[in-house]
MARLOTOR-909381 format. One record per atom (N, C-alpha, C): x, y, z. Coordinates in nm, 2 decimals. Last residue first. Layout:
// MARLOTOR-909381
((X; Y; Z)),
...
END
This chain:
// MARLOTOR-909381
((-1.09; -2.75; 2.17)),
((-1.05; -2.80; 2.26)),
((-1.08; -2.81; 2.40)),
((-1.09; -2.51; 2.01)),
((-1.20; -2.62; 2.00)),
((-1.17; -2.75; 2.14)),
((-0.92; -2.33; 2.04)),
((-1.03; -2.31; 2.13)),
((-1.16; -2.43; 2.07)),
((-0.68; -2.41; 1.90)),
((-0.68; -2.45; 2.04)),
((-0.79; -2.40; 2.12)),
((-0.72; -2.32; 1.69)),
((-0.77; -2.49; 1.65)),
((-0.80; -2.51; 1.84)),
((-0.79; -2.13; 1.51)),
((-0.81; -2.12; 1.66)),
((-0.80; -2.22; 1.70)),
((-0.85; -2.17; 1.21)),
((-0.77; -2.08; 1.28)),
((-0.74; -2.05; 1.37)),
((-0.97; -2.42; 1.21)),
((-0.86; -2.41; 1.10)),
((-0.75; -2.31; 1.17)),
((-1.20; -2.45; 1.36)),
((-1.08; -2.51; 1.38)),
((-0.98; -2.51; 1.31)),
((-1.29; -2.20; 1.34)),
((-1.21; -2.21; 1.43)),
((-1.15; -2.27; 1.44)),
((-1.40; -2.27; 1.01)),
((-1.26; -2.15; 1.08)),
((-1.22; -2.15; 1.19)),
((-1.57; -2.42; 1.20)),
((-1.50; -2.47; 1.08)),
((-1.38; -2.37; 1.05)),
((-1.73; -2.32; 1.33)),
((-1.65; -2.43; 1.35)),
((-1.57; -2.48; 1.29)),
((-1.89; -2.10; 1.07)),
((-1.79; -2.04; 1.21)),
((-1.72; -2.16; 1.26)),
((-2.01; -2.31; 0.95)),
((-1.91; -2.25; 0.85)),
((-1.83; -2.20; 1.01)),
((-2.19; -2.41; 1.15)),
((-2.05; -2.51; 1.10)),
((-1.96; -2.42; 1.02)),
((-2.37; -2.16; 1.16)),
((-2.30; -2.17; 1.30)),
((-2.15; -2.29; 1.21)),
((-2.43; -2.16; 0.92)),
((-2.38; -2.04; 0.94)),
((-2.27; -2.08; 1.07)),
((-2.64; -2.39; 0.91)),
((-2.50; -2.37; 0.82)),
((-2.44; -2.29; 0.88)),
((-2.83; -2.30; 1.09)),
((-2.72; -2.39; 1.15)),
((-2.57; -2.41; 1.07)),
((-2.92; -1.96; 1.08)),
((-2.94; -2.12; 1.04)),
((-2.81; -2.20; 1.09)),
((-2.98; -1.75; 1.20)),
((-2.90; -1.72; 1.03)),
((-2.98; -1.89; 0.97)),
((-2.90; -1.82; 1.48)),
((-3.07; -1.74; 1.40)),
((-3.05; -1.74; 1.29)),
((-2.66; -1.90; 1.53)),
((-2.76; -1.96; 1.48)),
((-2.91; -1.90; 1.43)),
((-2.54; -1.66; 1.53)),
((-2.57; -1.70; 1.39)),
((-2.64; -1.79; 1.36)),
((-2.57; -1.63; 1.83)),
((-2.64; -1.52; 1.71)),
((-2.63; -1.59; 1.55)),
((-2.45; -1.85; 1.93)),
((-2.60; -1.84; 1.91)),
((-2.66; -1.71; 1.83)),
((-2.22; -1.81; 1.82)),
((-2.26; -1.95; 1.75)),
((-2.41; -1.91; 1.79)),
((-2.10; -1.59; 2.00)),
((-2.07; -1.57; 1.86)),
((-2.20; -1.69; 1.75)),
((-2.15; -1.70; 2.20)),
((-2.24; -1.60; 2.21)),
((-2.25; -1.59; 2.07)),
((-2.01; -1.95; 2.25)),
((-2.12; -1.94; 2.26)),
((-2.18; -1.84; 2.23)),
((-1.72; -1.72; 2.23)),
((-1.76; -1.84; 2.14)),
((-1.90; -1.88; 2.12)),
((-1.77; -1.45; 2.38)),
((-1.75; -1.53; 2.33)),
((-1.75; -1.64; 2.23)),
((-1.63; -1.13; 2.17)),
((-1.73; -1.22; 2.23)),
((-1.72; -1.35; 2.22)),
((-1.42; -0.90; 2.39)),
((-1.42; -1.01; 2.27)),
((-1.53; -1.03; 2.31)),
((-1.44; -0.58; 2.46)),
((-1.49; -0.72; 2.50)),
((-1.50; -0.81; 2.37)),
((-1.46; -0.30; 2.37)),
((-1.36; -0.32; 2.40)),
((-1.32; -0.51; 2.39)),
((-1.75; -0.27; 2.34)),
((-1.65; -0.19; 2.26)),
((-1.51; -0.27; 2.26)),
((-1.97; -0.23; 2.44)),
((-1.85; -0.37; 2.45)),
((-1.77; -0.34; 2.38)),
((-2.12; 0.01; 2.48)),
((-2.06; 0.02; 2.61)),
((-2.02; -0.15; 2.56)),
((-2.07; 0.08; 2.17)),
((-2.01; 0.15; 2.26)),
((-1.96; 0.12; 2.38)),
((-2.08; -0.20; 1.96)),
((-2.15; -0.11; 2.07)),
((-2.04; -0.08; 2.14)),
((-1.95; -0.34; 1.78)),
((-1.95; -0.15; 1.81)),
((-2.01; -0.13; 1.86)),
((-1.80; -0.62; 1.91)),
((-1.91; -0.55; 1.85)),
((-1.84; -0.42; 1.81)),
((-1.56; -0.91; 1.78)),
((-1.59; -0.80; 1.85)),
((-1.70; -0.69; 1.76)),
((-1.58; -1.19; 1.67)),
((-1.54; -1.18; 1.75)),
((-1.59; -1.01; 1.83)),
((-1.63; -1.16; 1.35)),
((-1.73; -1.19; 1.46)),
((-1.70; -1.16; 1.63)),
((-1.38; -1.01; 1.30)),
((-1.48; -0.96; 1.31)),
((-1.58; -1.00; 1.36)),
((-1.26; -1.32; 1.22)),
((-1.20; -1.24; 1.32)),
((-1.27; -1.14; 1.36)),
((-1.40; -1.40; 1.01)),
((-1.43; -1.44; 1.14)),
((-1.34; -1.37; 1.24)),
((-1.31; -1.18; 0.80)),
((-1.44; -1.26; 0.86)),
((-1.44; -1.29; 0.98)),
((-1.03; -1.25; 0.80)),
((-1.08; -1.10; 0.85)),
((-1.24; -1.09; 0.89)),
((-0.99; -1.50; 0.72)),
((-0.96; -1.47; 0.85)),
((-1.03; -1.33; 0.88)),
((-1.14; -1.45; 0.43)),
((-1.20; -1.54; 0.54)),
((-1.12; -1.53; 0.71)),
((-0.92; -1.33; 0.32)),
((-1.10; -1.26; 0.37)),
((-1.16; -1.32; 0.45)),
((-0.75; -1.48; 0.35)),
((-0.73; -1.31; 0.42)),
((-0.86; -1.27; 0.39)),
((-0.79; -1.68; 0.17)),
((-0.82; -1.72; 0.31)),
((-0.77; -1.60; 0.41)),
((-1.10; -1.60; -0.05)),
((-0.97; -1.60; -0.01)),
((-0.94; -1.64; 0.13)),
((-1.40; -1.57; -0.02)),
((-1.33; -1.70; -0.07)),
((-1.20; -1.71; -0.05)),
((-1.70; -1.47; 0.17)),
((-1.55; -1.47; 0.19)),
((-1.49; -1.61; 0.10)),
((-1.98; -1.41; -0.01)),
((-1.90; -1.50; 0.07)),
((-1.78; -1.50; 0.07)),
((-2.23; -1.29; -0.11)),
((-2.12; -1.19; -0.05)),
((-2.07; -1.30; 0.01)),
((-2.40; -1.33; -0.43)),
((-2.33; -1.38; -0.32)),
((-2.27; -1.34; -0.26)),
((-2.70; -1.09; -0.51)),
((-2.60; -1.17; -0.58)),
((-2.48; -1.26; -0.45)),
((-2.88; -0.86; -0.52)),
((-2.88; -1.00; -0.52)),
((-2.78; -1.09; -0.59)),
((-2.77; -0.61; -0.29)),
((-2.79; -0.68; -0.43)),
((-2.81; -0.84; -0.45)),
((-2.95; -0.53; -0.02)),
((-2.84; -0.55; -0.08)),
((-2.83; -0.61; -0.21)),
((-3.17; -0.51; 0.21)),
((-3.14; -0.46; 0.12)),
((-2.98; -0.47; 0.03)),
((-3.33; -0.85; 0.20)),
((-3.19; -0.77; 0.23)),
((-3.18; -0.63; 0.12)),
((-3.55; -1.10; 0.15)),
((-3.55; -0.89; 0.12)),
((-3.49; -0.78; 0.17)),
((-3.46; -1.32; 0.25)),
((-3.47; -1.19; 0.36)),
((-3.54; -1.09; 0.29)),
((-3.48; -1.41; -0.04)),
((-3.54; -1.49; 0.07)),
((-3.57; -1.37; 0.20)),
((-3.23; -1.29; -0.14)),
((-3.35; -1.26; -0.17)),
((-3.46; -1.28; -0.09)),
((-3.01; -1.32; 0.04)),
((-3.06; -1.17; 0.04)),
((-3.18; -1.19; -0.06)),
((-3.04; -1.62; 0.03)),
((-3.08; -1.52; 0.16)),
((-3.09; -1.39; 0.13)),
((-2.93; -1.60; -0.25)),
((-3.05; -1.68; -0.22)),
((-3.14; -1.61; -0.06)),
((-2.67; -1.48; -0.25)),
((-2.82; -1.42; -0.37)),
((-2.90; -1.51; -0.25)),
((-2.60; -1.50; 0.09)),
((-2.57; -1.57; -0.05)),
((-2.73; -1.51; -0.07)),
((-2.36; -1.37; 0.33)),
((-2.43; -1.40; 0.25)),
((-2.40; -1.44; 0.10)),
((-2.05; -1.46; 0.59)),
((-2.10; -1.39; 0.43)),
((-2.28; -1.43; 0.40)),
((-2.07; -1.47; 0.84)),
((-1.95; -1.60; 0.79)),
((-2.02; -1.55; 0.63)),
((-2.10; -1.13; 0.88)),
((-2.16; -1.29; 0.96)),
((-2.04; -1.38; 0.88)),
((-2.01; -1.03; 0.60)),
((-2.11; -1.00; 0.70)),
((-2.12; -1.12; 0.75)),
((-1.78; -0.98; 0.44)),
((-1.74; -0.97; 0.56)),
((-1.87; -0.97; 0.67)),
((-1.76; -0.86; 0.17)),
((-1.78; -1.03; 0.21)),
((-1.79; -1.04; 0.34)),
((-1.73; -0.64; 0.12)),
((-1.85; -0.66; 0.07)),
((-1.91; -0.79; 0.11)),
((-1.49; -0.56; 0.22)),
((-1.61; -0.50; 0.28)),
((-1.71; -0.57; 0.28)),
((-1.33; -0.73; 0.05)),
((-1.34; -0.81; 0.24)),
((-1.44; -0.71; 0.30)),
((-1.31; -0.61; -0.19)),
((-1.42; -0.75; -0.15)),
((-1.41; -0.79; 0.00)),
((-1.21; -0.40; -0.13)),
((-1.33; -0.37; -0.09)),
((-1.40; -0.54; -0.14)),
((-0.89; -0.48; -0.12)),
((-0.92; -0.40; 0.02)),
((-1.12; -0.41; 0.02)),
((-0.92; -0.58; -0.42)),
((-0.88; -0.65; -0.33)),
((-0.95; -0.65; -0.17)),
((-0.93; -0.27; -0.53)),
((-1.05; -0.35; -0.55)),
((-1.05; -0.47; -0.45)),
((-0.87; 0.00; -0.44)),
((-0.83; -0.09; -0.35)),
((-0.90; -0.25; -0.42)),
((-0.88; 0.27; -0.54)),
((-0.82; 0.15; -0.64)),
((-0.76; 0.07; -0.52)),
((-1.07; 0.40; -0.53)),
((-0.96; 0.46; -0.43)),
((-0.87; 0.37; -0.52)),
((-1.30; 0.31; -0.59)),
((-1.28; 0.38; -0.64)),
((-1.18; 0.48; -0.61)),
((-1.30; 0.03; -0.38)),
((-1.29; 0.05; -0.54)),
((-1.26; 0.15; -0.58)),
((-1.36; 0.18; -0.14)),
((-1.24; 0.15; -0.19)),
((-1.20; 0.11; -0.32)),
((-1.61; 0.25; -0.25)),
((-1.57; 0.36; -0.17)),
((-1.38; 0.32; -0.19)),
((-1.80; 0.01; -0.27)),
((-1.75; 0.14; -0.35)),
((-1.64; 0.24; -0.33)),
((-1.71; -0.12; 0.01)),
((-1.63; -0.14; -0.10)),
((-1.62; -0.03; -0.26)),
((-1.85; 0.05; 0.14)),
((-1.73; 0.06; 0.16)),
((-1.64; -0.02; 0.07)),
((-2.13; 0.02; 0.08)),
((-2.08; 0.12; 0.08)),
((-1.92; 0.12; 0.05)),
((-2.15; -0.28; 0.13)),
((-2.18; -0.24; -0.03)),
((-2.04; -0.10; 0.01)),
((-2.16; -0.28; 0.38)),
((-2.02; -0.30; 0.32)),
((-1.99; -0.27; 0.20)),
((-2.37; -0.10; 0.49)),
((-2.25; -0.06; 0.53)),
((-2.11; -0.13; 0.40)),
((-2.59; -0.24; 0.44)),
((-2.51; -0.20; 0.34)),
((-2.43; -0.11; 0.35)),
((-2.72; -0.24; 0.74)),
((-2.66; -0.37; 0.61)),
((-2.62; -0.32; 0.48)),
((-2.77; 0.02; 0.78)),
((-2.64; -0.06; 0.84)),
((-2.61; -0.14; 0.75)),
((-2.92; 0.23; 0.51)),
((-2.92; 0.07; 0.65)),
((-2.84; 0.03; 0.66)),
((-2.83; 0.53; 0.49)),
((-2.81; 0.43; 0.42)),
((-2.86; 0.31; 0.57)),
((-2.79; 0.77; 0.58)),
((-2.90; 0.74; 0.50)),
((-2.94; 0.57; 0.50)),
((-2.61; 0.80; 0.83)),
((-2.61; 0.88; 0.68)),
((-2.76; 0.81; 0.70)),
((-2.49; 0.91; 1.09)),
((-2.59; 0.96; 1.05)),
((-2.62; 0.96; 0.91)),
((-2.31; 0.76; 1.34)),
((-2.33; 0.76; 1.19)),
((-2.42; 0.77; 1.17)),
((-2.25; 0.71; 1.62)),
((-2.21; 0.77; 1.55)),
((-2.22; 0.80; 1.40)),
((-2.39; 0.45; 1.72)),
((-2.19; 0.44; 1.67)),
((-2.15; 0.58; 1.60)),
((-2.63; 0.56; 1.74)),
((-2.57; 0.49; 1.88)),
((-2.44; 0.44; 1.81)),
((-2.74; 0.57; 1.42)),
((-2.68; 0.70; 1.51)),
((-2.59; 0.68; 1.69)),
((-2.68; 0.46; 1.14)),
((-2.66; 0.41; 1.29)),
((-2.60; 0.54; 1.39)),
((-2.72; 0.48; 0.88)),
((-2.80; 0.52; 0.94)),
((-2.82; 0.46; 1.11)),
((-2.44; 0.52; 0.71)),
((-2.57; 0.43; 0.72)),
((-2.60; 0.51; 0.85)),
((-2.15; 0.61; 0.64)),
((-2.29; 0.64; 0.55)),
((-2.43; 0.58; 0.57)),
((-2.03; 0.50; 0.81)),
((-2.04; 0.65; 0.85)),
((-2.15; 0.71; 0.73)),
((-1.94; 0.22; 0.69)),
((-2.02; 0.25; 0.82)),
((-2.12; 0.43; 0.83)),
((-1.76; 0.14; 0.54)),
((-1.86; 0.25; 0.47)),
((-1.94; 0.27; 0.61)),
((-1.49; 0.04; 0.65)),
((-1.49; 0.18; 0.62)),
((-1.64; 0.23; 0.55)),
((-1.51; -0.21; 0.75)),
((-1.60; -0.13; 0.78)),
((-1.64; -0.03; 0.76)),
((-1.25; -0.27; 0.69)),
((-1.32; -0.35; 0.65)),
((-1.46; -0.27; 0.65)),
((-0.98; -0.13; 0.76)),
((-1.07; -0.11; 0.60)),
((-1.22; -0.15; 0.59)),
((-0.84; -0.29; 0.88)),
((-0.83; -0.17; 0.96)),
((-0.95; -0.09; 0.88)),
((-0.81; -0.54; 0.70)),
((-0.90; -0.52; 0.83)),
((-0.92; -0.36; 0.92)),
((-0.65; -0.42; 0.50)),
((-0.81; -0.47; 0.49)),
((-0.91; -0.48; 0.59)),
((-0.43; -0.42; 0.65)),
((-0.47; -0.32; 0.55)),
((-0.58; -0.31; 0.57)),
((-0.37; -0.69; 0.81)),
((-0.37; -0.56; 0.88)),
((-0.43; -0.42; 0.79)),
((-0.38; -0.84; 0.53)),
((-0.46; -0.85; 0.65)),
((-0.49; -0.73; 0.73)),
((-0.13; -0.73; 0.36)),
((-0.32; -0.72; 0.33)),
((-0.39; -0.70; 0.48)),
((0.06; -0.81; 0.53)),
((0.02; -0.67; 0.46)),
((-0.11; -0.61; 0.48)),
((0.01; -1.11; 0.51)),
((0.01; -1.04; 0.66)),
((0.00; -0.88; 0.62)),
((-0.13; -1.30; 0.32)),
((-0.09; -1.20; 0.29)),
((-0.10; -1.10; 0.41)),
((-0.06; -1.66; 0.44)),
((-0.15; -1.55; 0.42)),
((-0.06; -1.45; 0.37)),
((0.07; -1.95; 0.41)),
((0.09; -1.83; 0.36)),
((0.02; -1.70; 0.35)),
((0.13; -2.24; 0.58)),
((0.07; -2.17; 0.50)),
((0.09; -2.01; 0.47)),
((0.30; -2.35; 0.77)),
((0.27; -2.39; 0.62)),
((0.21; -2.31; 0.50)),
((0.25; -2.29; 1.06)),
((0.19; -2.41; 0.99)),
((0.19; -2.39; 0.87)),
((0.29; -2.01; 1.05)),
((0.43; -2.11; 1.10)),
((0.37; -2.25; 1.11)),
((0.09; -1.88; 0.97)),
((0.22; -1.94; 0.85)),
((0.33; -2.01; 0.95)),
((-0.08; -1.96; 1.11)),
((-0.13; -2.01; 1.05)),
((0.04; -1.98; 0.93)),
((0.03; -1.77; 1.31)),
((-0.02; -1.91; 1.32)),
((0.00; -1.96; 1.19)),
((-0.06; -1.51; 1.13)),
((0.10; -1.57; 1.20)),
((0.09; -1.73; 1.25)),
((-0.29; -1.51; 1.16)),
((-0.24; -1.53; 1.01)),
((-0.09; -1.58; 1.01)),
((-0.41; -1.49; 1.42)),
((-0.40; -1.61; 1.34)),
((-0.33; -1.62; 1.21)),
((-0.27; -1.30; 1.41)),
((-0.24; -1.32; 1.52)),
((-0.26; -1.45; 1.46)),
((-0.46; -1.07; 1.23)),
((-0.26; -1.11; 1.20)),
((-0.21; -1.19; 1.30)),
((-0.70; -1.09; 1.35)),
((-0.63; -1.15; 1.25)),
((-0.52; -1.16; 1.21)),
((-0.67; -0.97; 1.61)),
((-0.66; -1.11; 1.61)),
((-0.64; -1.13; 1.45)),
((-0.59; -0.72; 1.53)),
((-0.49; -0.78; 1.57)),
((-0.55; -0.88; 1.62)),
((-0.79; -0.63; 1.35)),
((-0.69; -0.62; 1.34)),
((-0.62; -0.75; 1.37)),
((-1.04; -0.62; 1.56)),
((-1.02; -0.68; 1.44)),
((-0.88; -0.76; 1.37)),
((-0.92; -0.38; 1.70)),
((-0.90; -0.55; 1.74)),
((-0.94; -0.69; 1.64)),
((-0.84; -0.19; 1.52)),
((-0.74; -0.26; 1.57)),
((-0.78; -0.38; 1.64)),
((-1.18; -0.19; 1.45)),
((-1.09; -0.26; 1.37)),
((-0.93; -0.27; 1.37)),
((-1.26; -0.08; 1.70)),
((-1.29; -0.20; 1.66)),
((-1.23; -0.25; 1.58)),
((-1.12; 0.16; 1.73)),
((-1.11; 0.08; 1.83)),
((-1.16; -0.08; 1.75)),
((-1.18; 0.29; 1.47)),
((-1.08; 0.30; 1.52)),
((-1.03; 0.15; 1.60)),
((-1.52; 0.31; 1.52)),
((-1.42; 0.26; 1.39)),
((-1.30; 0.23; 1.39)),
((-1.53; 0.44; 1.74)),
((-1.56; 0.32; 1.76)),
((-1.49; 0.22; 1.65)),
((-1.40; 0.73; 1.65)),
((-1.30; 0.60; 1.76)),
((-1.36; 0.51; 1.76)),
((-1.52; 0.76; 1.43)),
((-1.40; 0.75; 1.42)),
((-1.33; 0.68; 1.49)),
((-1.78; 0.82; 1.57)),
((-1.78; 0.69; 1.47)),
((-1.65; 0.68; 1.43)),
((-1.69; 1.04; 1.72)),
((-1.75; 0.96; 1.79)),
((-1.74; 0.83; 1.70)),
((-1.59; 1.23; 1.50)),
((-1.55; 1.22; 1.62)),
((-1.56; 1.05; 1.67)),
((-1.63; 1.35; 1.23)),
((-1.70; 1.24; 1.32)),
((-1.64; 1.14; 1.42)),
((-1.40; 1.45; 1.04)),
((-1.54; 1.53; 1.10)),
((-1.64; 1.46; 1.20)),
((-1.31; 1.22; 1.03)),
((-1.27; 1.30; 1.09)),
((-1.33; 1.43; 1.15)),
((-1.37; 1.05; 0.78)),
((-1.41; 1.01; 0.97)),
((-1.35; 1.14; 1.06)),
((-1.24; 1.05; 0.54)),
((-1.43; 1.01; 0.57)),
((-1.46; 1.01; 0.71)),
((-1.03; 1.07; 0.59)),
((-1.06; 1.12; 0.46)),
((-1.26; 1.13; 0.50)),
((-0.96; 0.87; 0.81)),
((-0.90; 1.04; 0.80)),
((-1.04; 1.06; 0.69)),
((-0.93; 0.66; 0.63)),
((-1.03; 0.63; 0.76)),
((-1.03; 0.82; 0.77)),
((-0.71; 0.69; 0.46)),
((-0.86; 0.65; 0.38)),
((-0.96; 0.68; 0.51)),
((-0.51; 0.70; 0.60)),
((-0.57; 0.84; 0.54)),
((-0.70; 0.85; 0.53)),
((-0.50; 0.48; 0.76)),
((-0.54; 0.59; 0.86)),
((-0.60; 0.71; 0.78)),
((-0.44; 0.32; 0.54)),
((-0.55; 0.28; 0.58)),
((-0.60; 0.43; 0.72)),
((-0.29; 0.50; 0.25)),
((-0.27; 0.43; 0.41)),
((-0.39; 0.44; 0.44)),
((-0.28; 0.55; -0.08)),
((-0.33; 0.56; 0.01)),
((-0.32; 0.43; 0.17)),
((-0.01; 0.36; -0.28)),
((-0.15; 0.42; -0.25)),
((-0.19; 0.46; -0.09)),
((0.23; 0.30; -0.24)),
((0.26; 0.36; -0.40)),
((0.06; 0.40; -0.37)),
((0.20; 0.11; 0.00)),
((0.36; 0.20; 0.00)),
((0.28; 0.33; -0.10)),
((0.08; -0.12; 0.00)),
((0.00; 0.00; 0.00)),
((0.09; 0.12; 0.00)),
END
């Protein structure tokens, strides 16, 4: 990201007149952050090879359309429904020339949506698939289940249990896709 915009600019550029959605944005996606480069490091002294760059990039990124939706308890007064916070933010990095940086916006809800549930719901979002396929979108996914933006947990991992009964409302798929990253990427909290 040396030869483009830094993830503090991009966050600066849209958050700075907004105090309040700046630090929850801030706070959440260093911890975002720093469990995903925590398992990405794991995960290459097992063999494998994430893009540790990206990770920290994308995840500091991931959220960046937030400040356009219509969540006033984080600070953000736009227009838009929360759930298309990511649509937003991938526009937004697309057109920064992140294309990479805005599929982890647009994939990044719950363990992802699919055309079929955003039709099925009448999501406002396009009908088409938002599911993490890379394995630096897929860590930046589940690493994001992990912590809210509510103000007063701001801080508080969630746990495991808490993380598996909100998805179960999604459906049971949703809860094996999350067991299924942990065991890949947390293997020692299946344990």
């Amino acid at each position: 990201m040396s030869t483009r915009l830094k993830p503090a600019e991009v966050i600066n550029r849209y958050y700075l007149p907004h105090p309040v959605a700046r630090t929850i944005l801030l706070v959440h996606s260093r911890l975002v952050s720093r469990r995903a480069l925590a398992i990405a490091r794991a995960l290459s002294y097992r063999g494998q090879n994430p893009d540790l760059q990206f990770i920290a990039e994308a995840a500091m990124l991931h959220d960046i359309g937030m400040i356009f939706t219509n969540a006033p308890d984080i600070g953000c007064h736009g227009e838009a429904p929360y759930l298309r916070h990511g649509i937003i933010g991938a526009l937004l990095l697309t057109d920064l020339g992140l294309p990479a940086h805005a599929r982890v916006c647009e994939r990044h809800t719950g363990v992802g949506l699919t055309a079929t549930e955003i039709e099925q719901s009448h999501l406002p979002l396009p009908k088409r698939d938002f599911l993490p396929e890379t394995l630096e979108e897929k860590i930046i996914c589940y690493a994001d289940l992990f912590y809210s933006k509510d103000p007063e947990k701001l801080y508080q991992a969630k746990s495991i249990k808490k993380i598996r009964k909100q998805l179960e409302r999604f459906g049971s798929g949703k809860v094996q896709i999350f067991d299924r990253w942990m065991a890949e990427f947390e293997p020692e909290c299946c344990r």
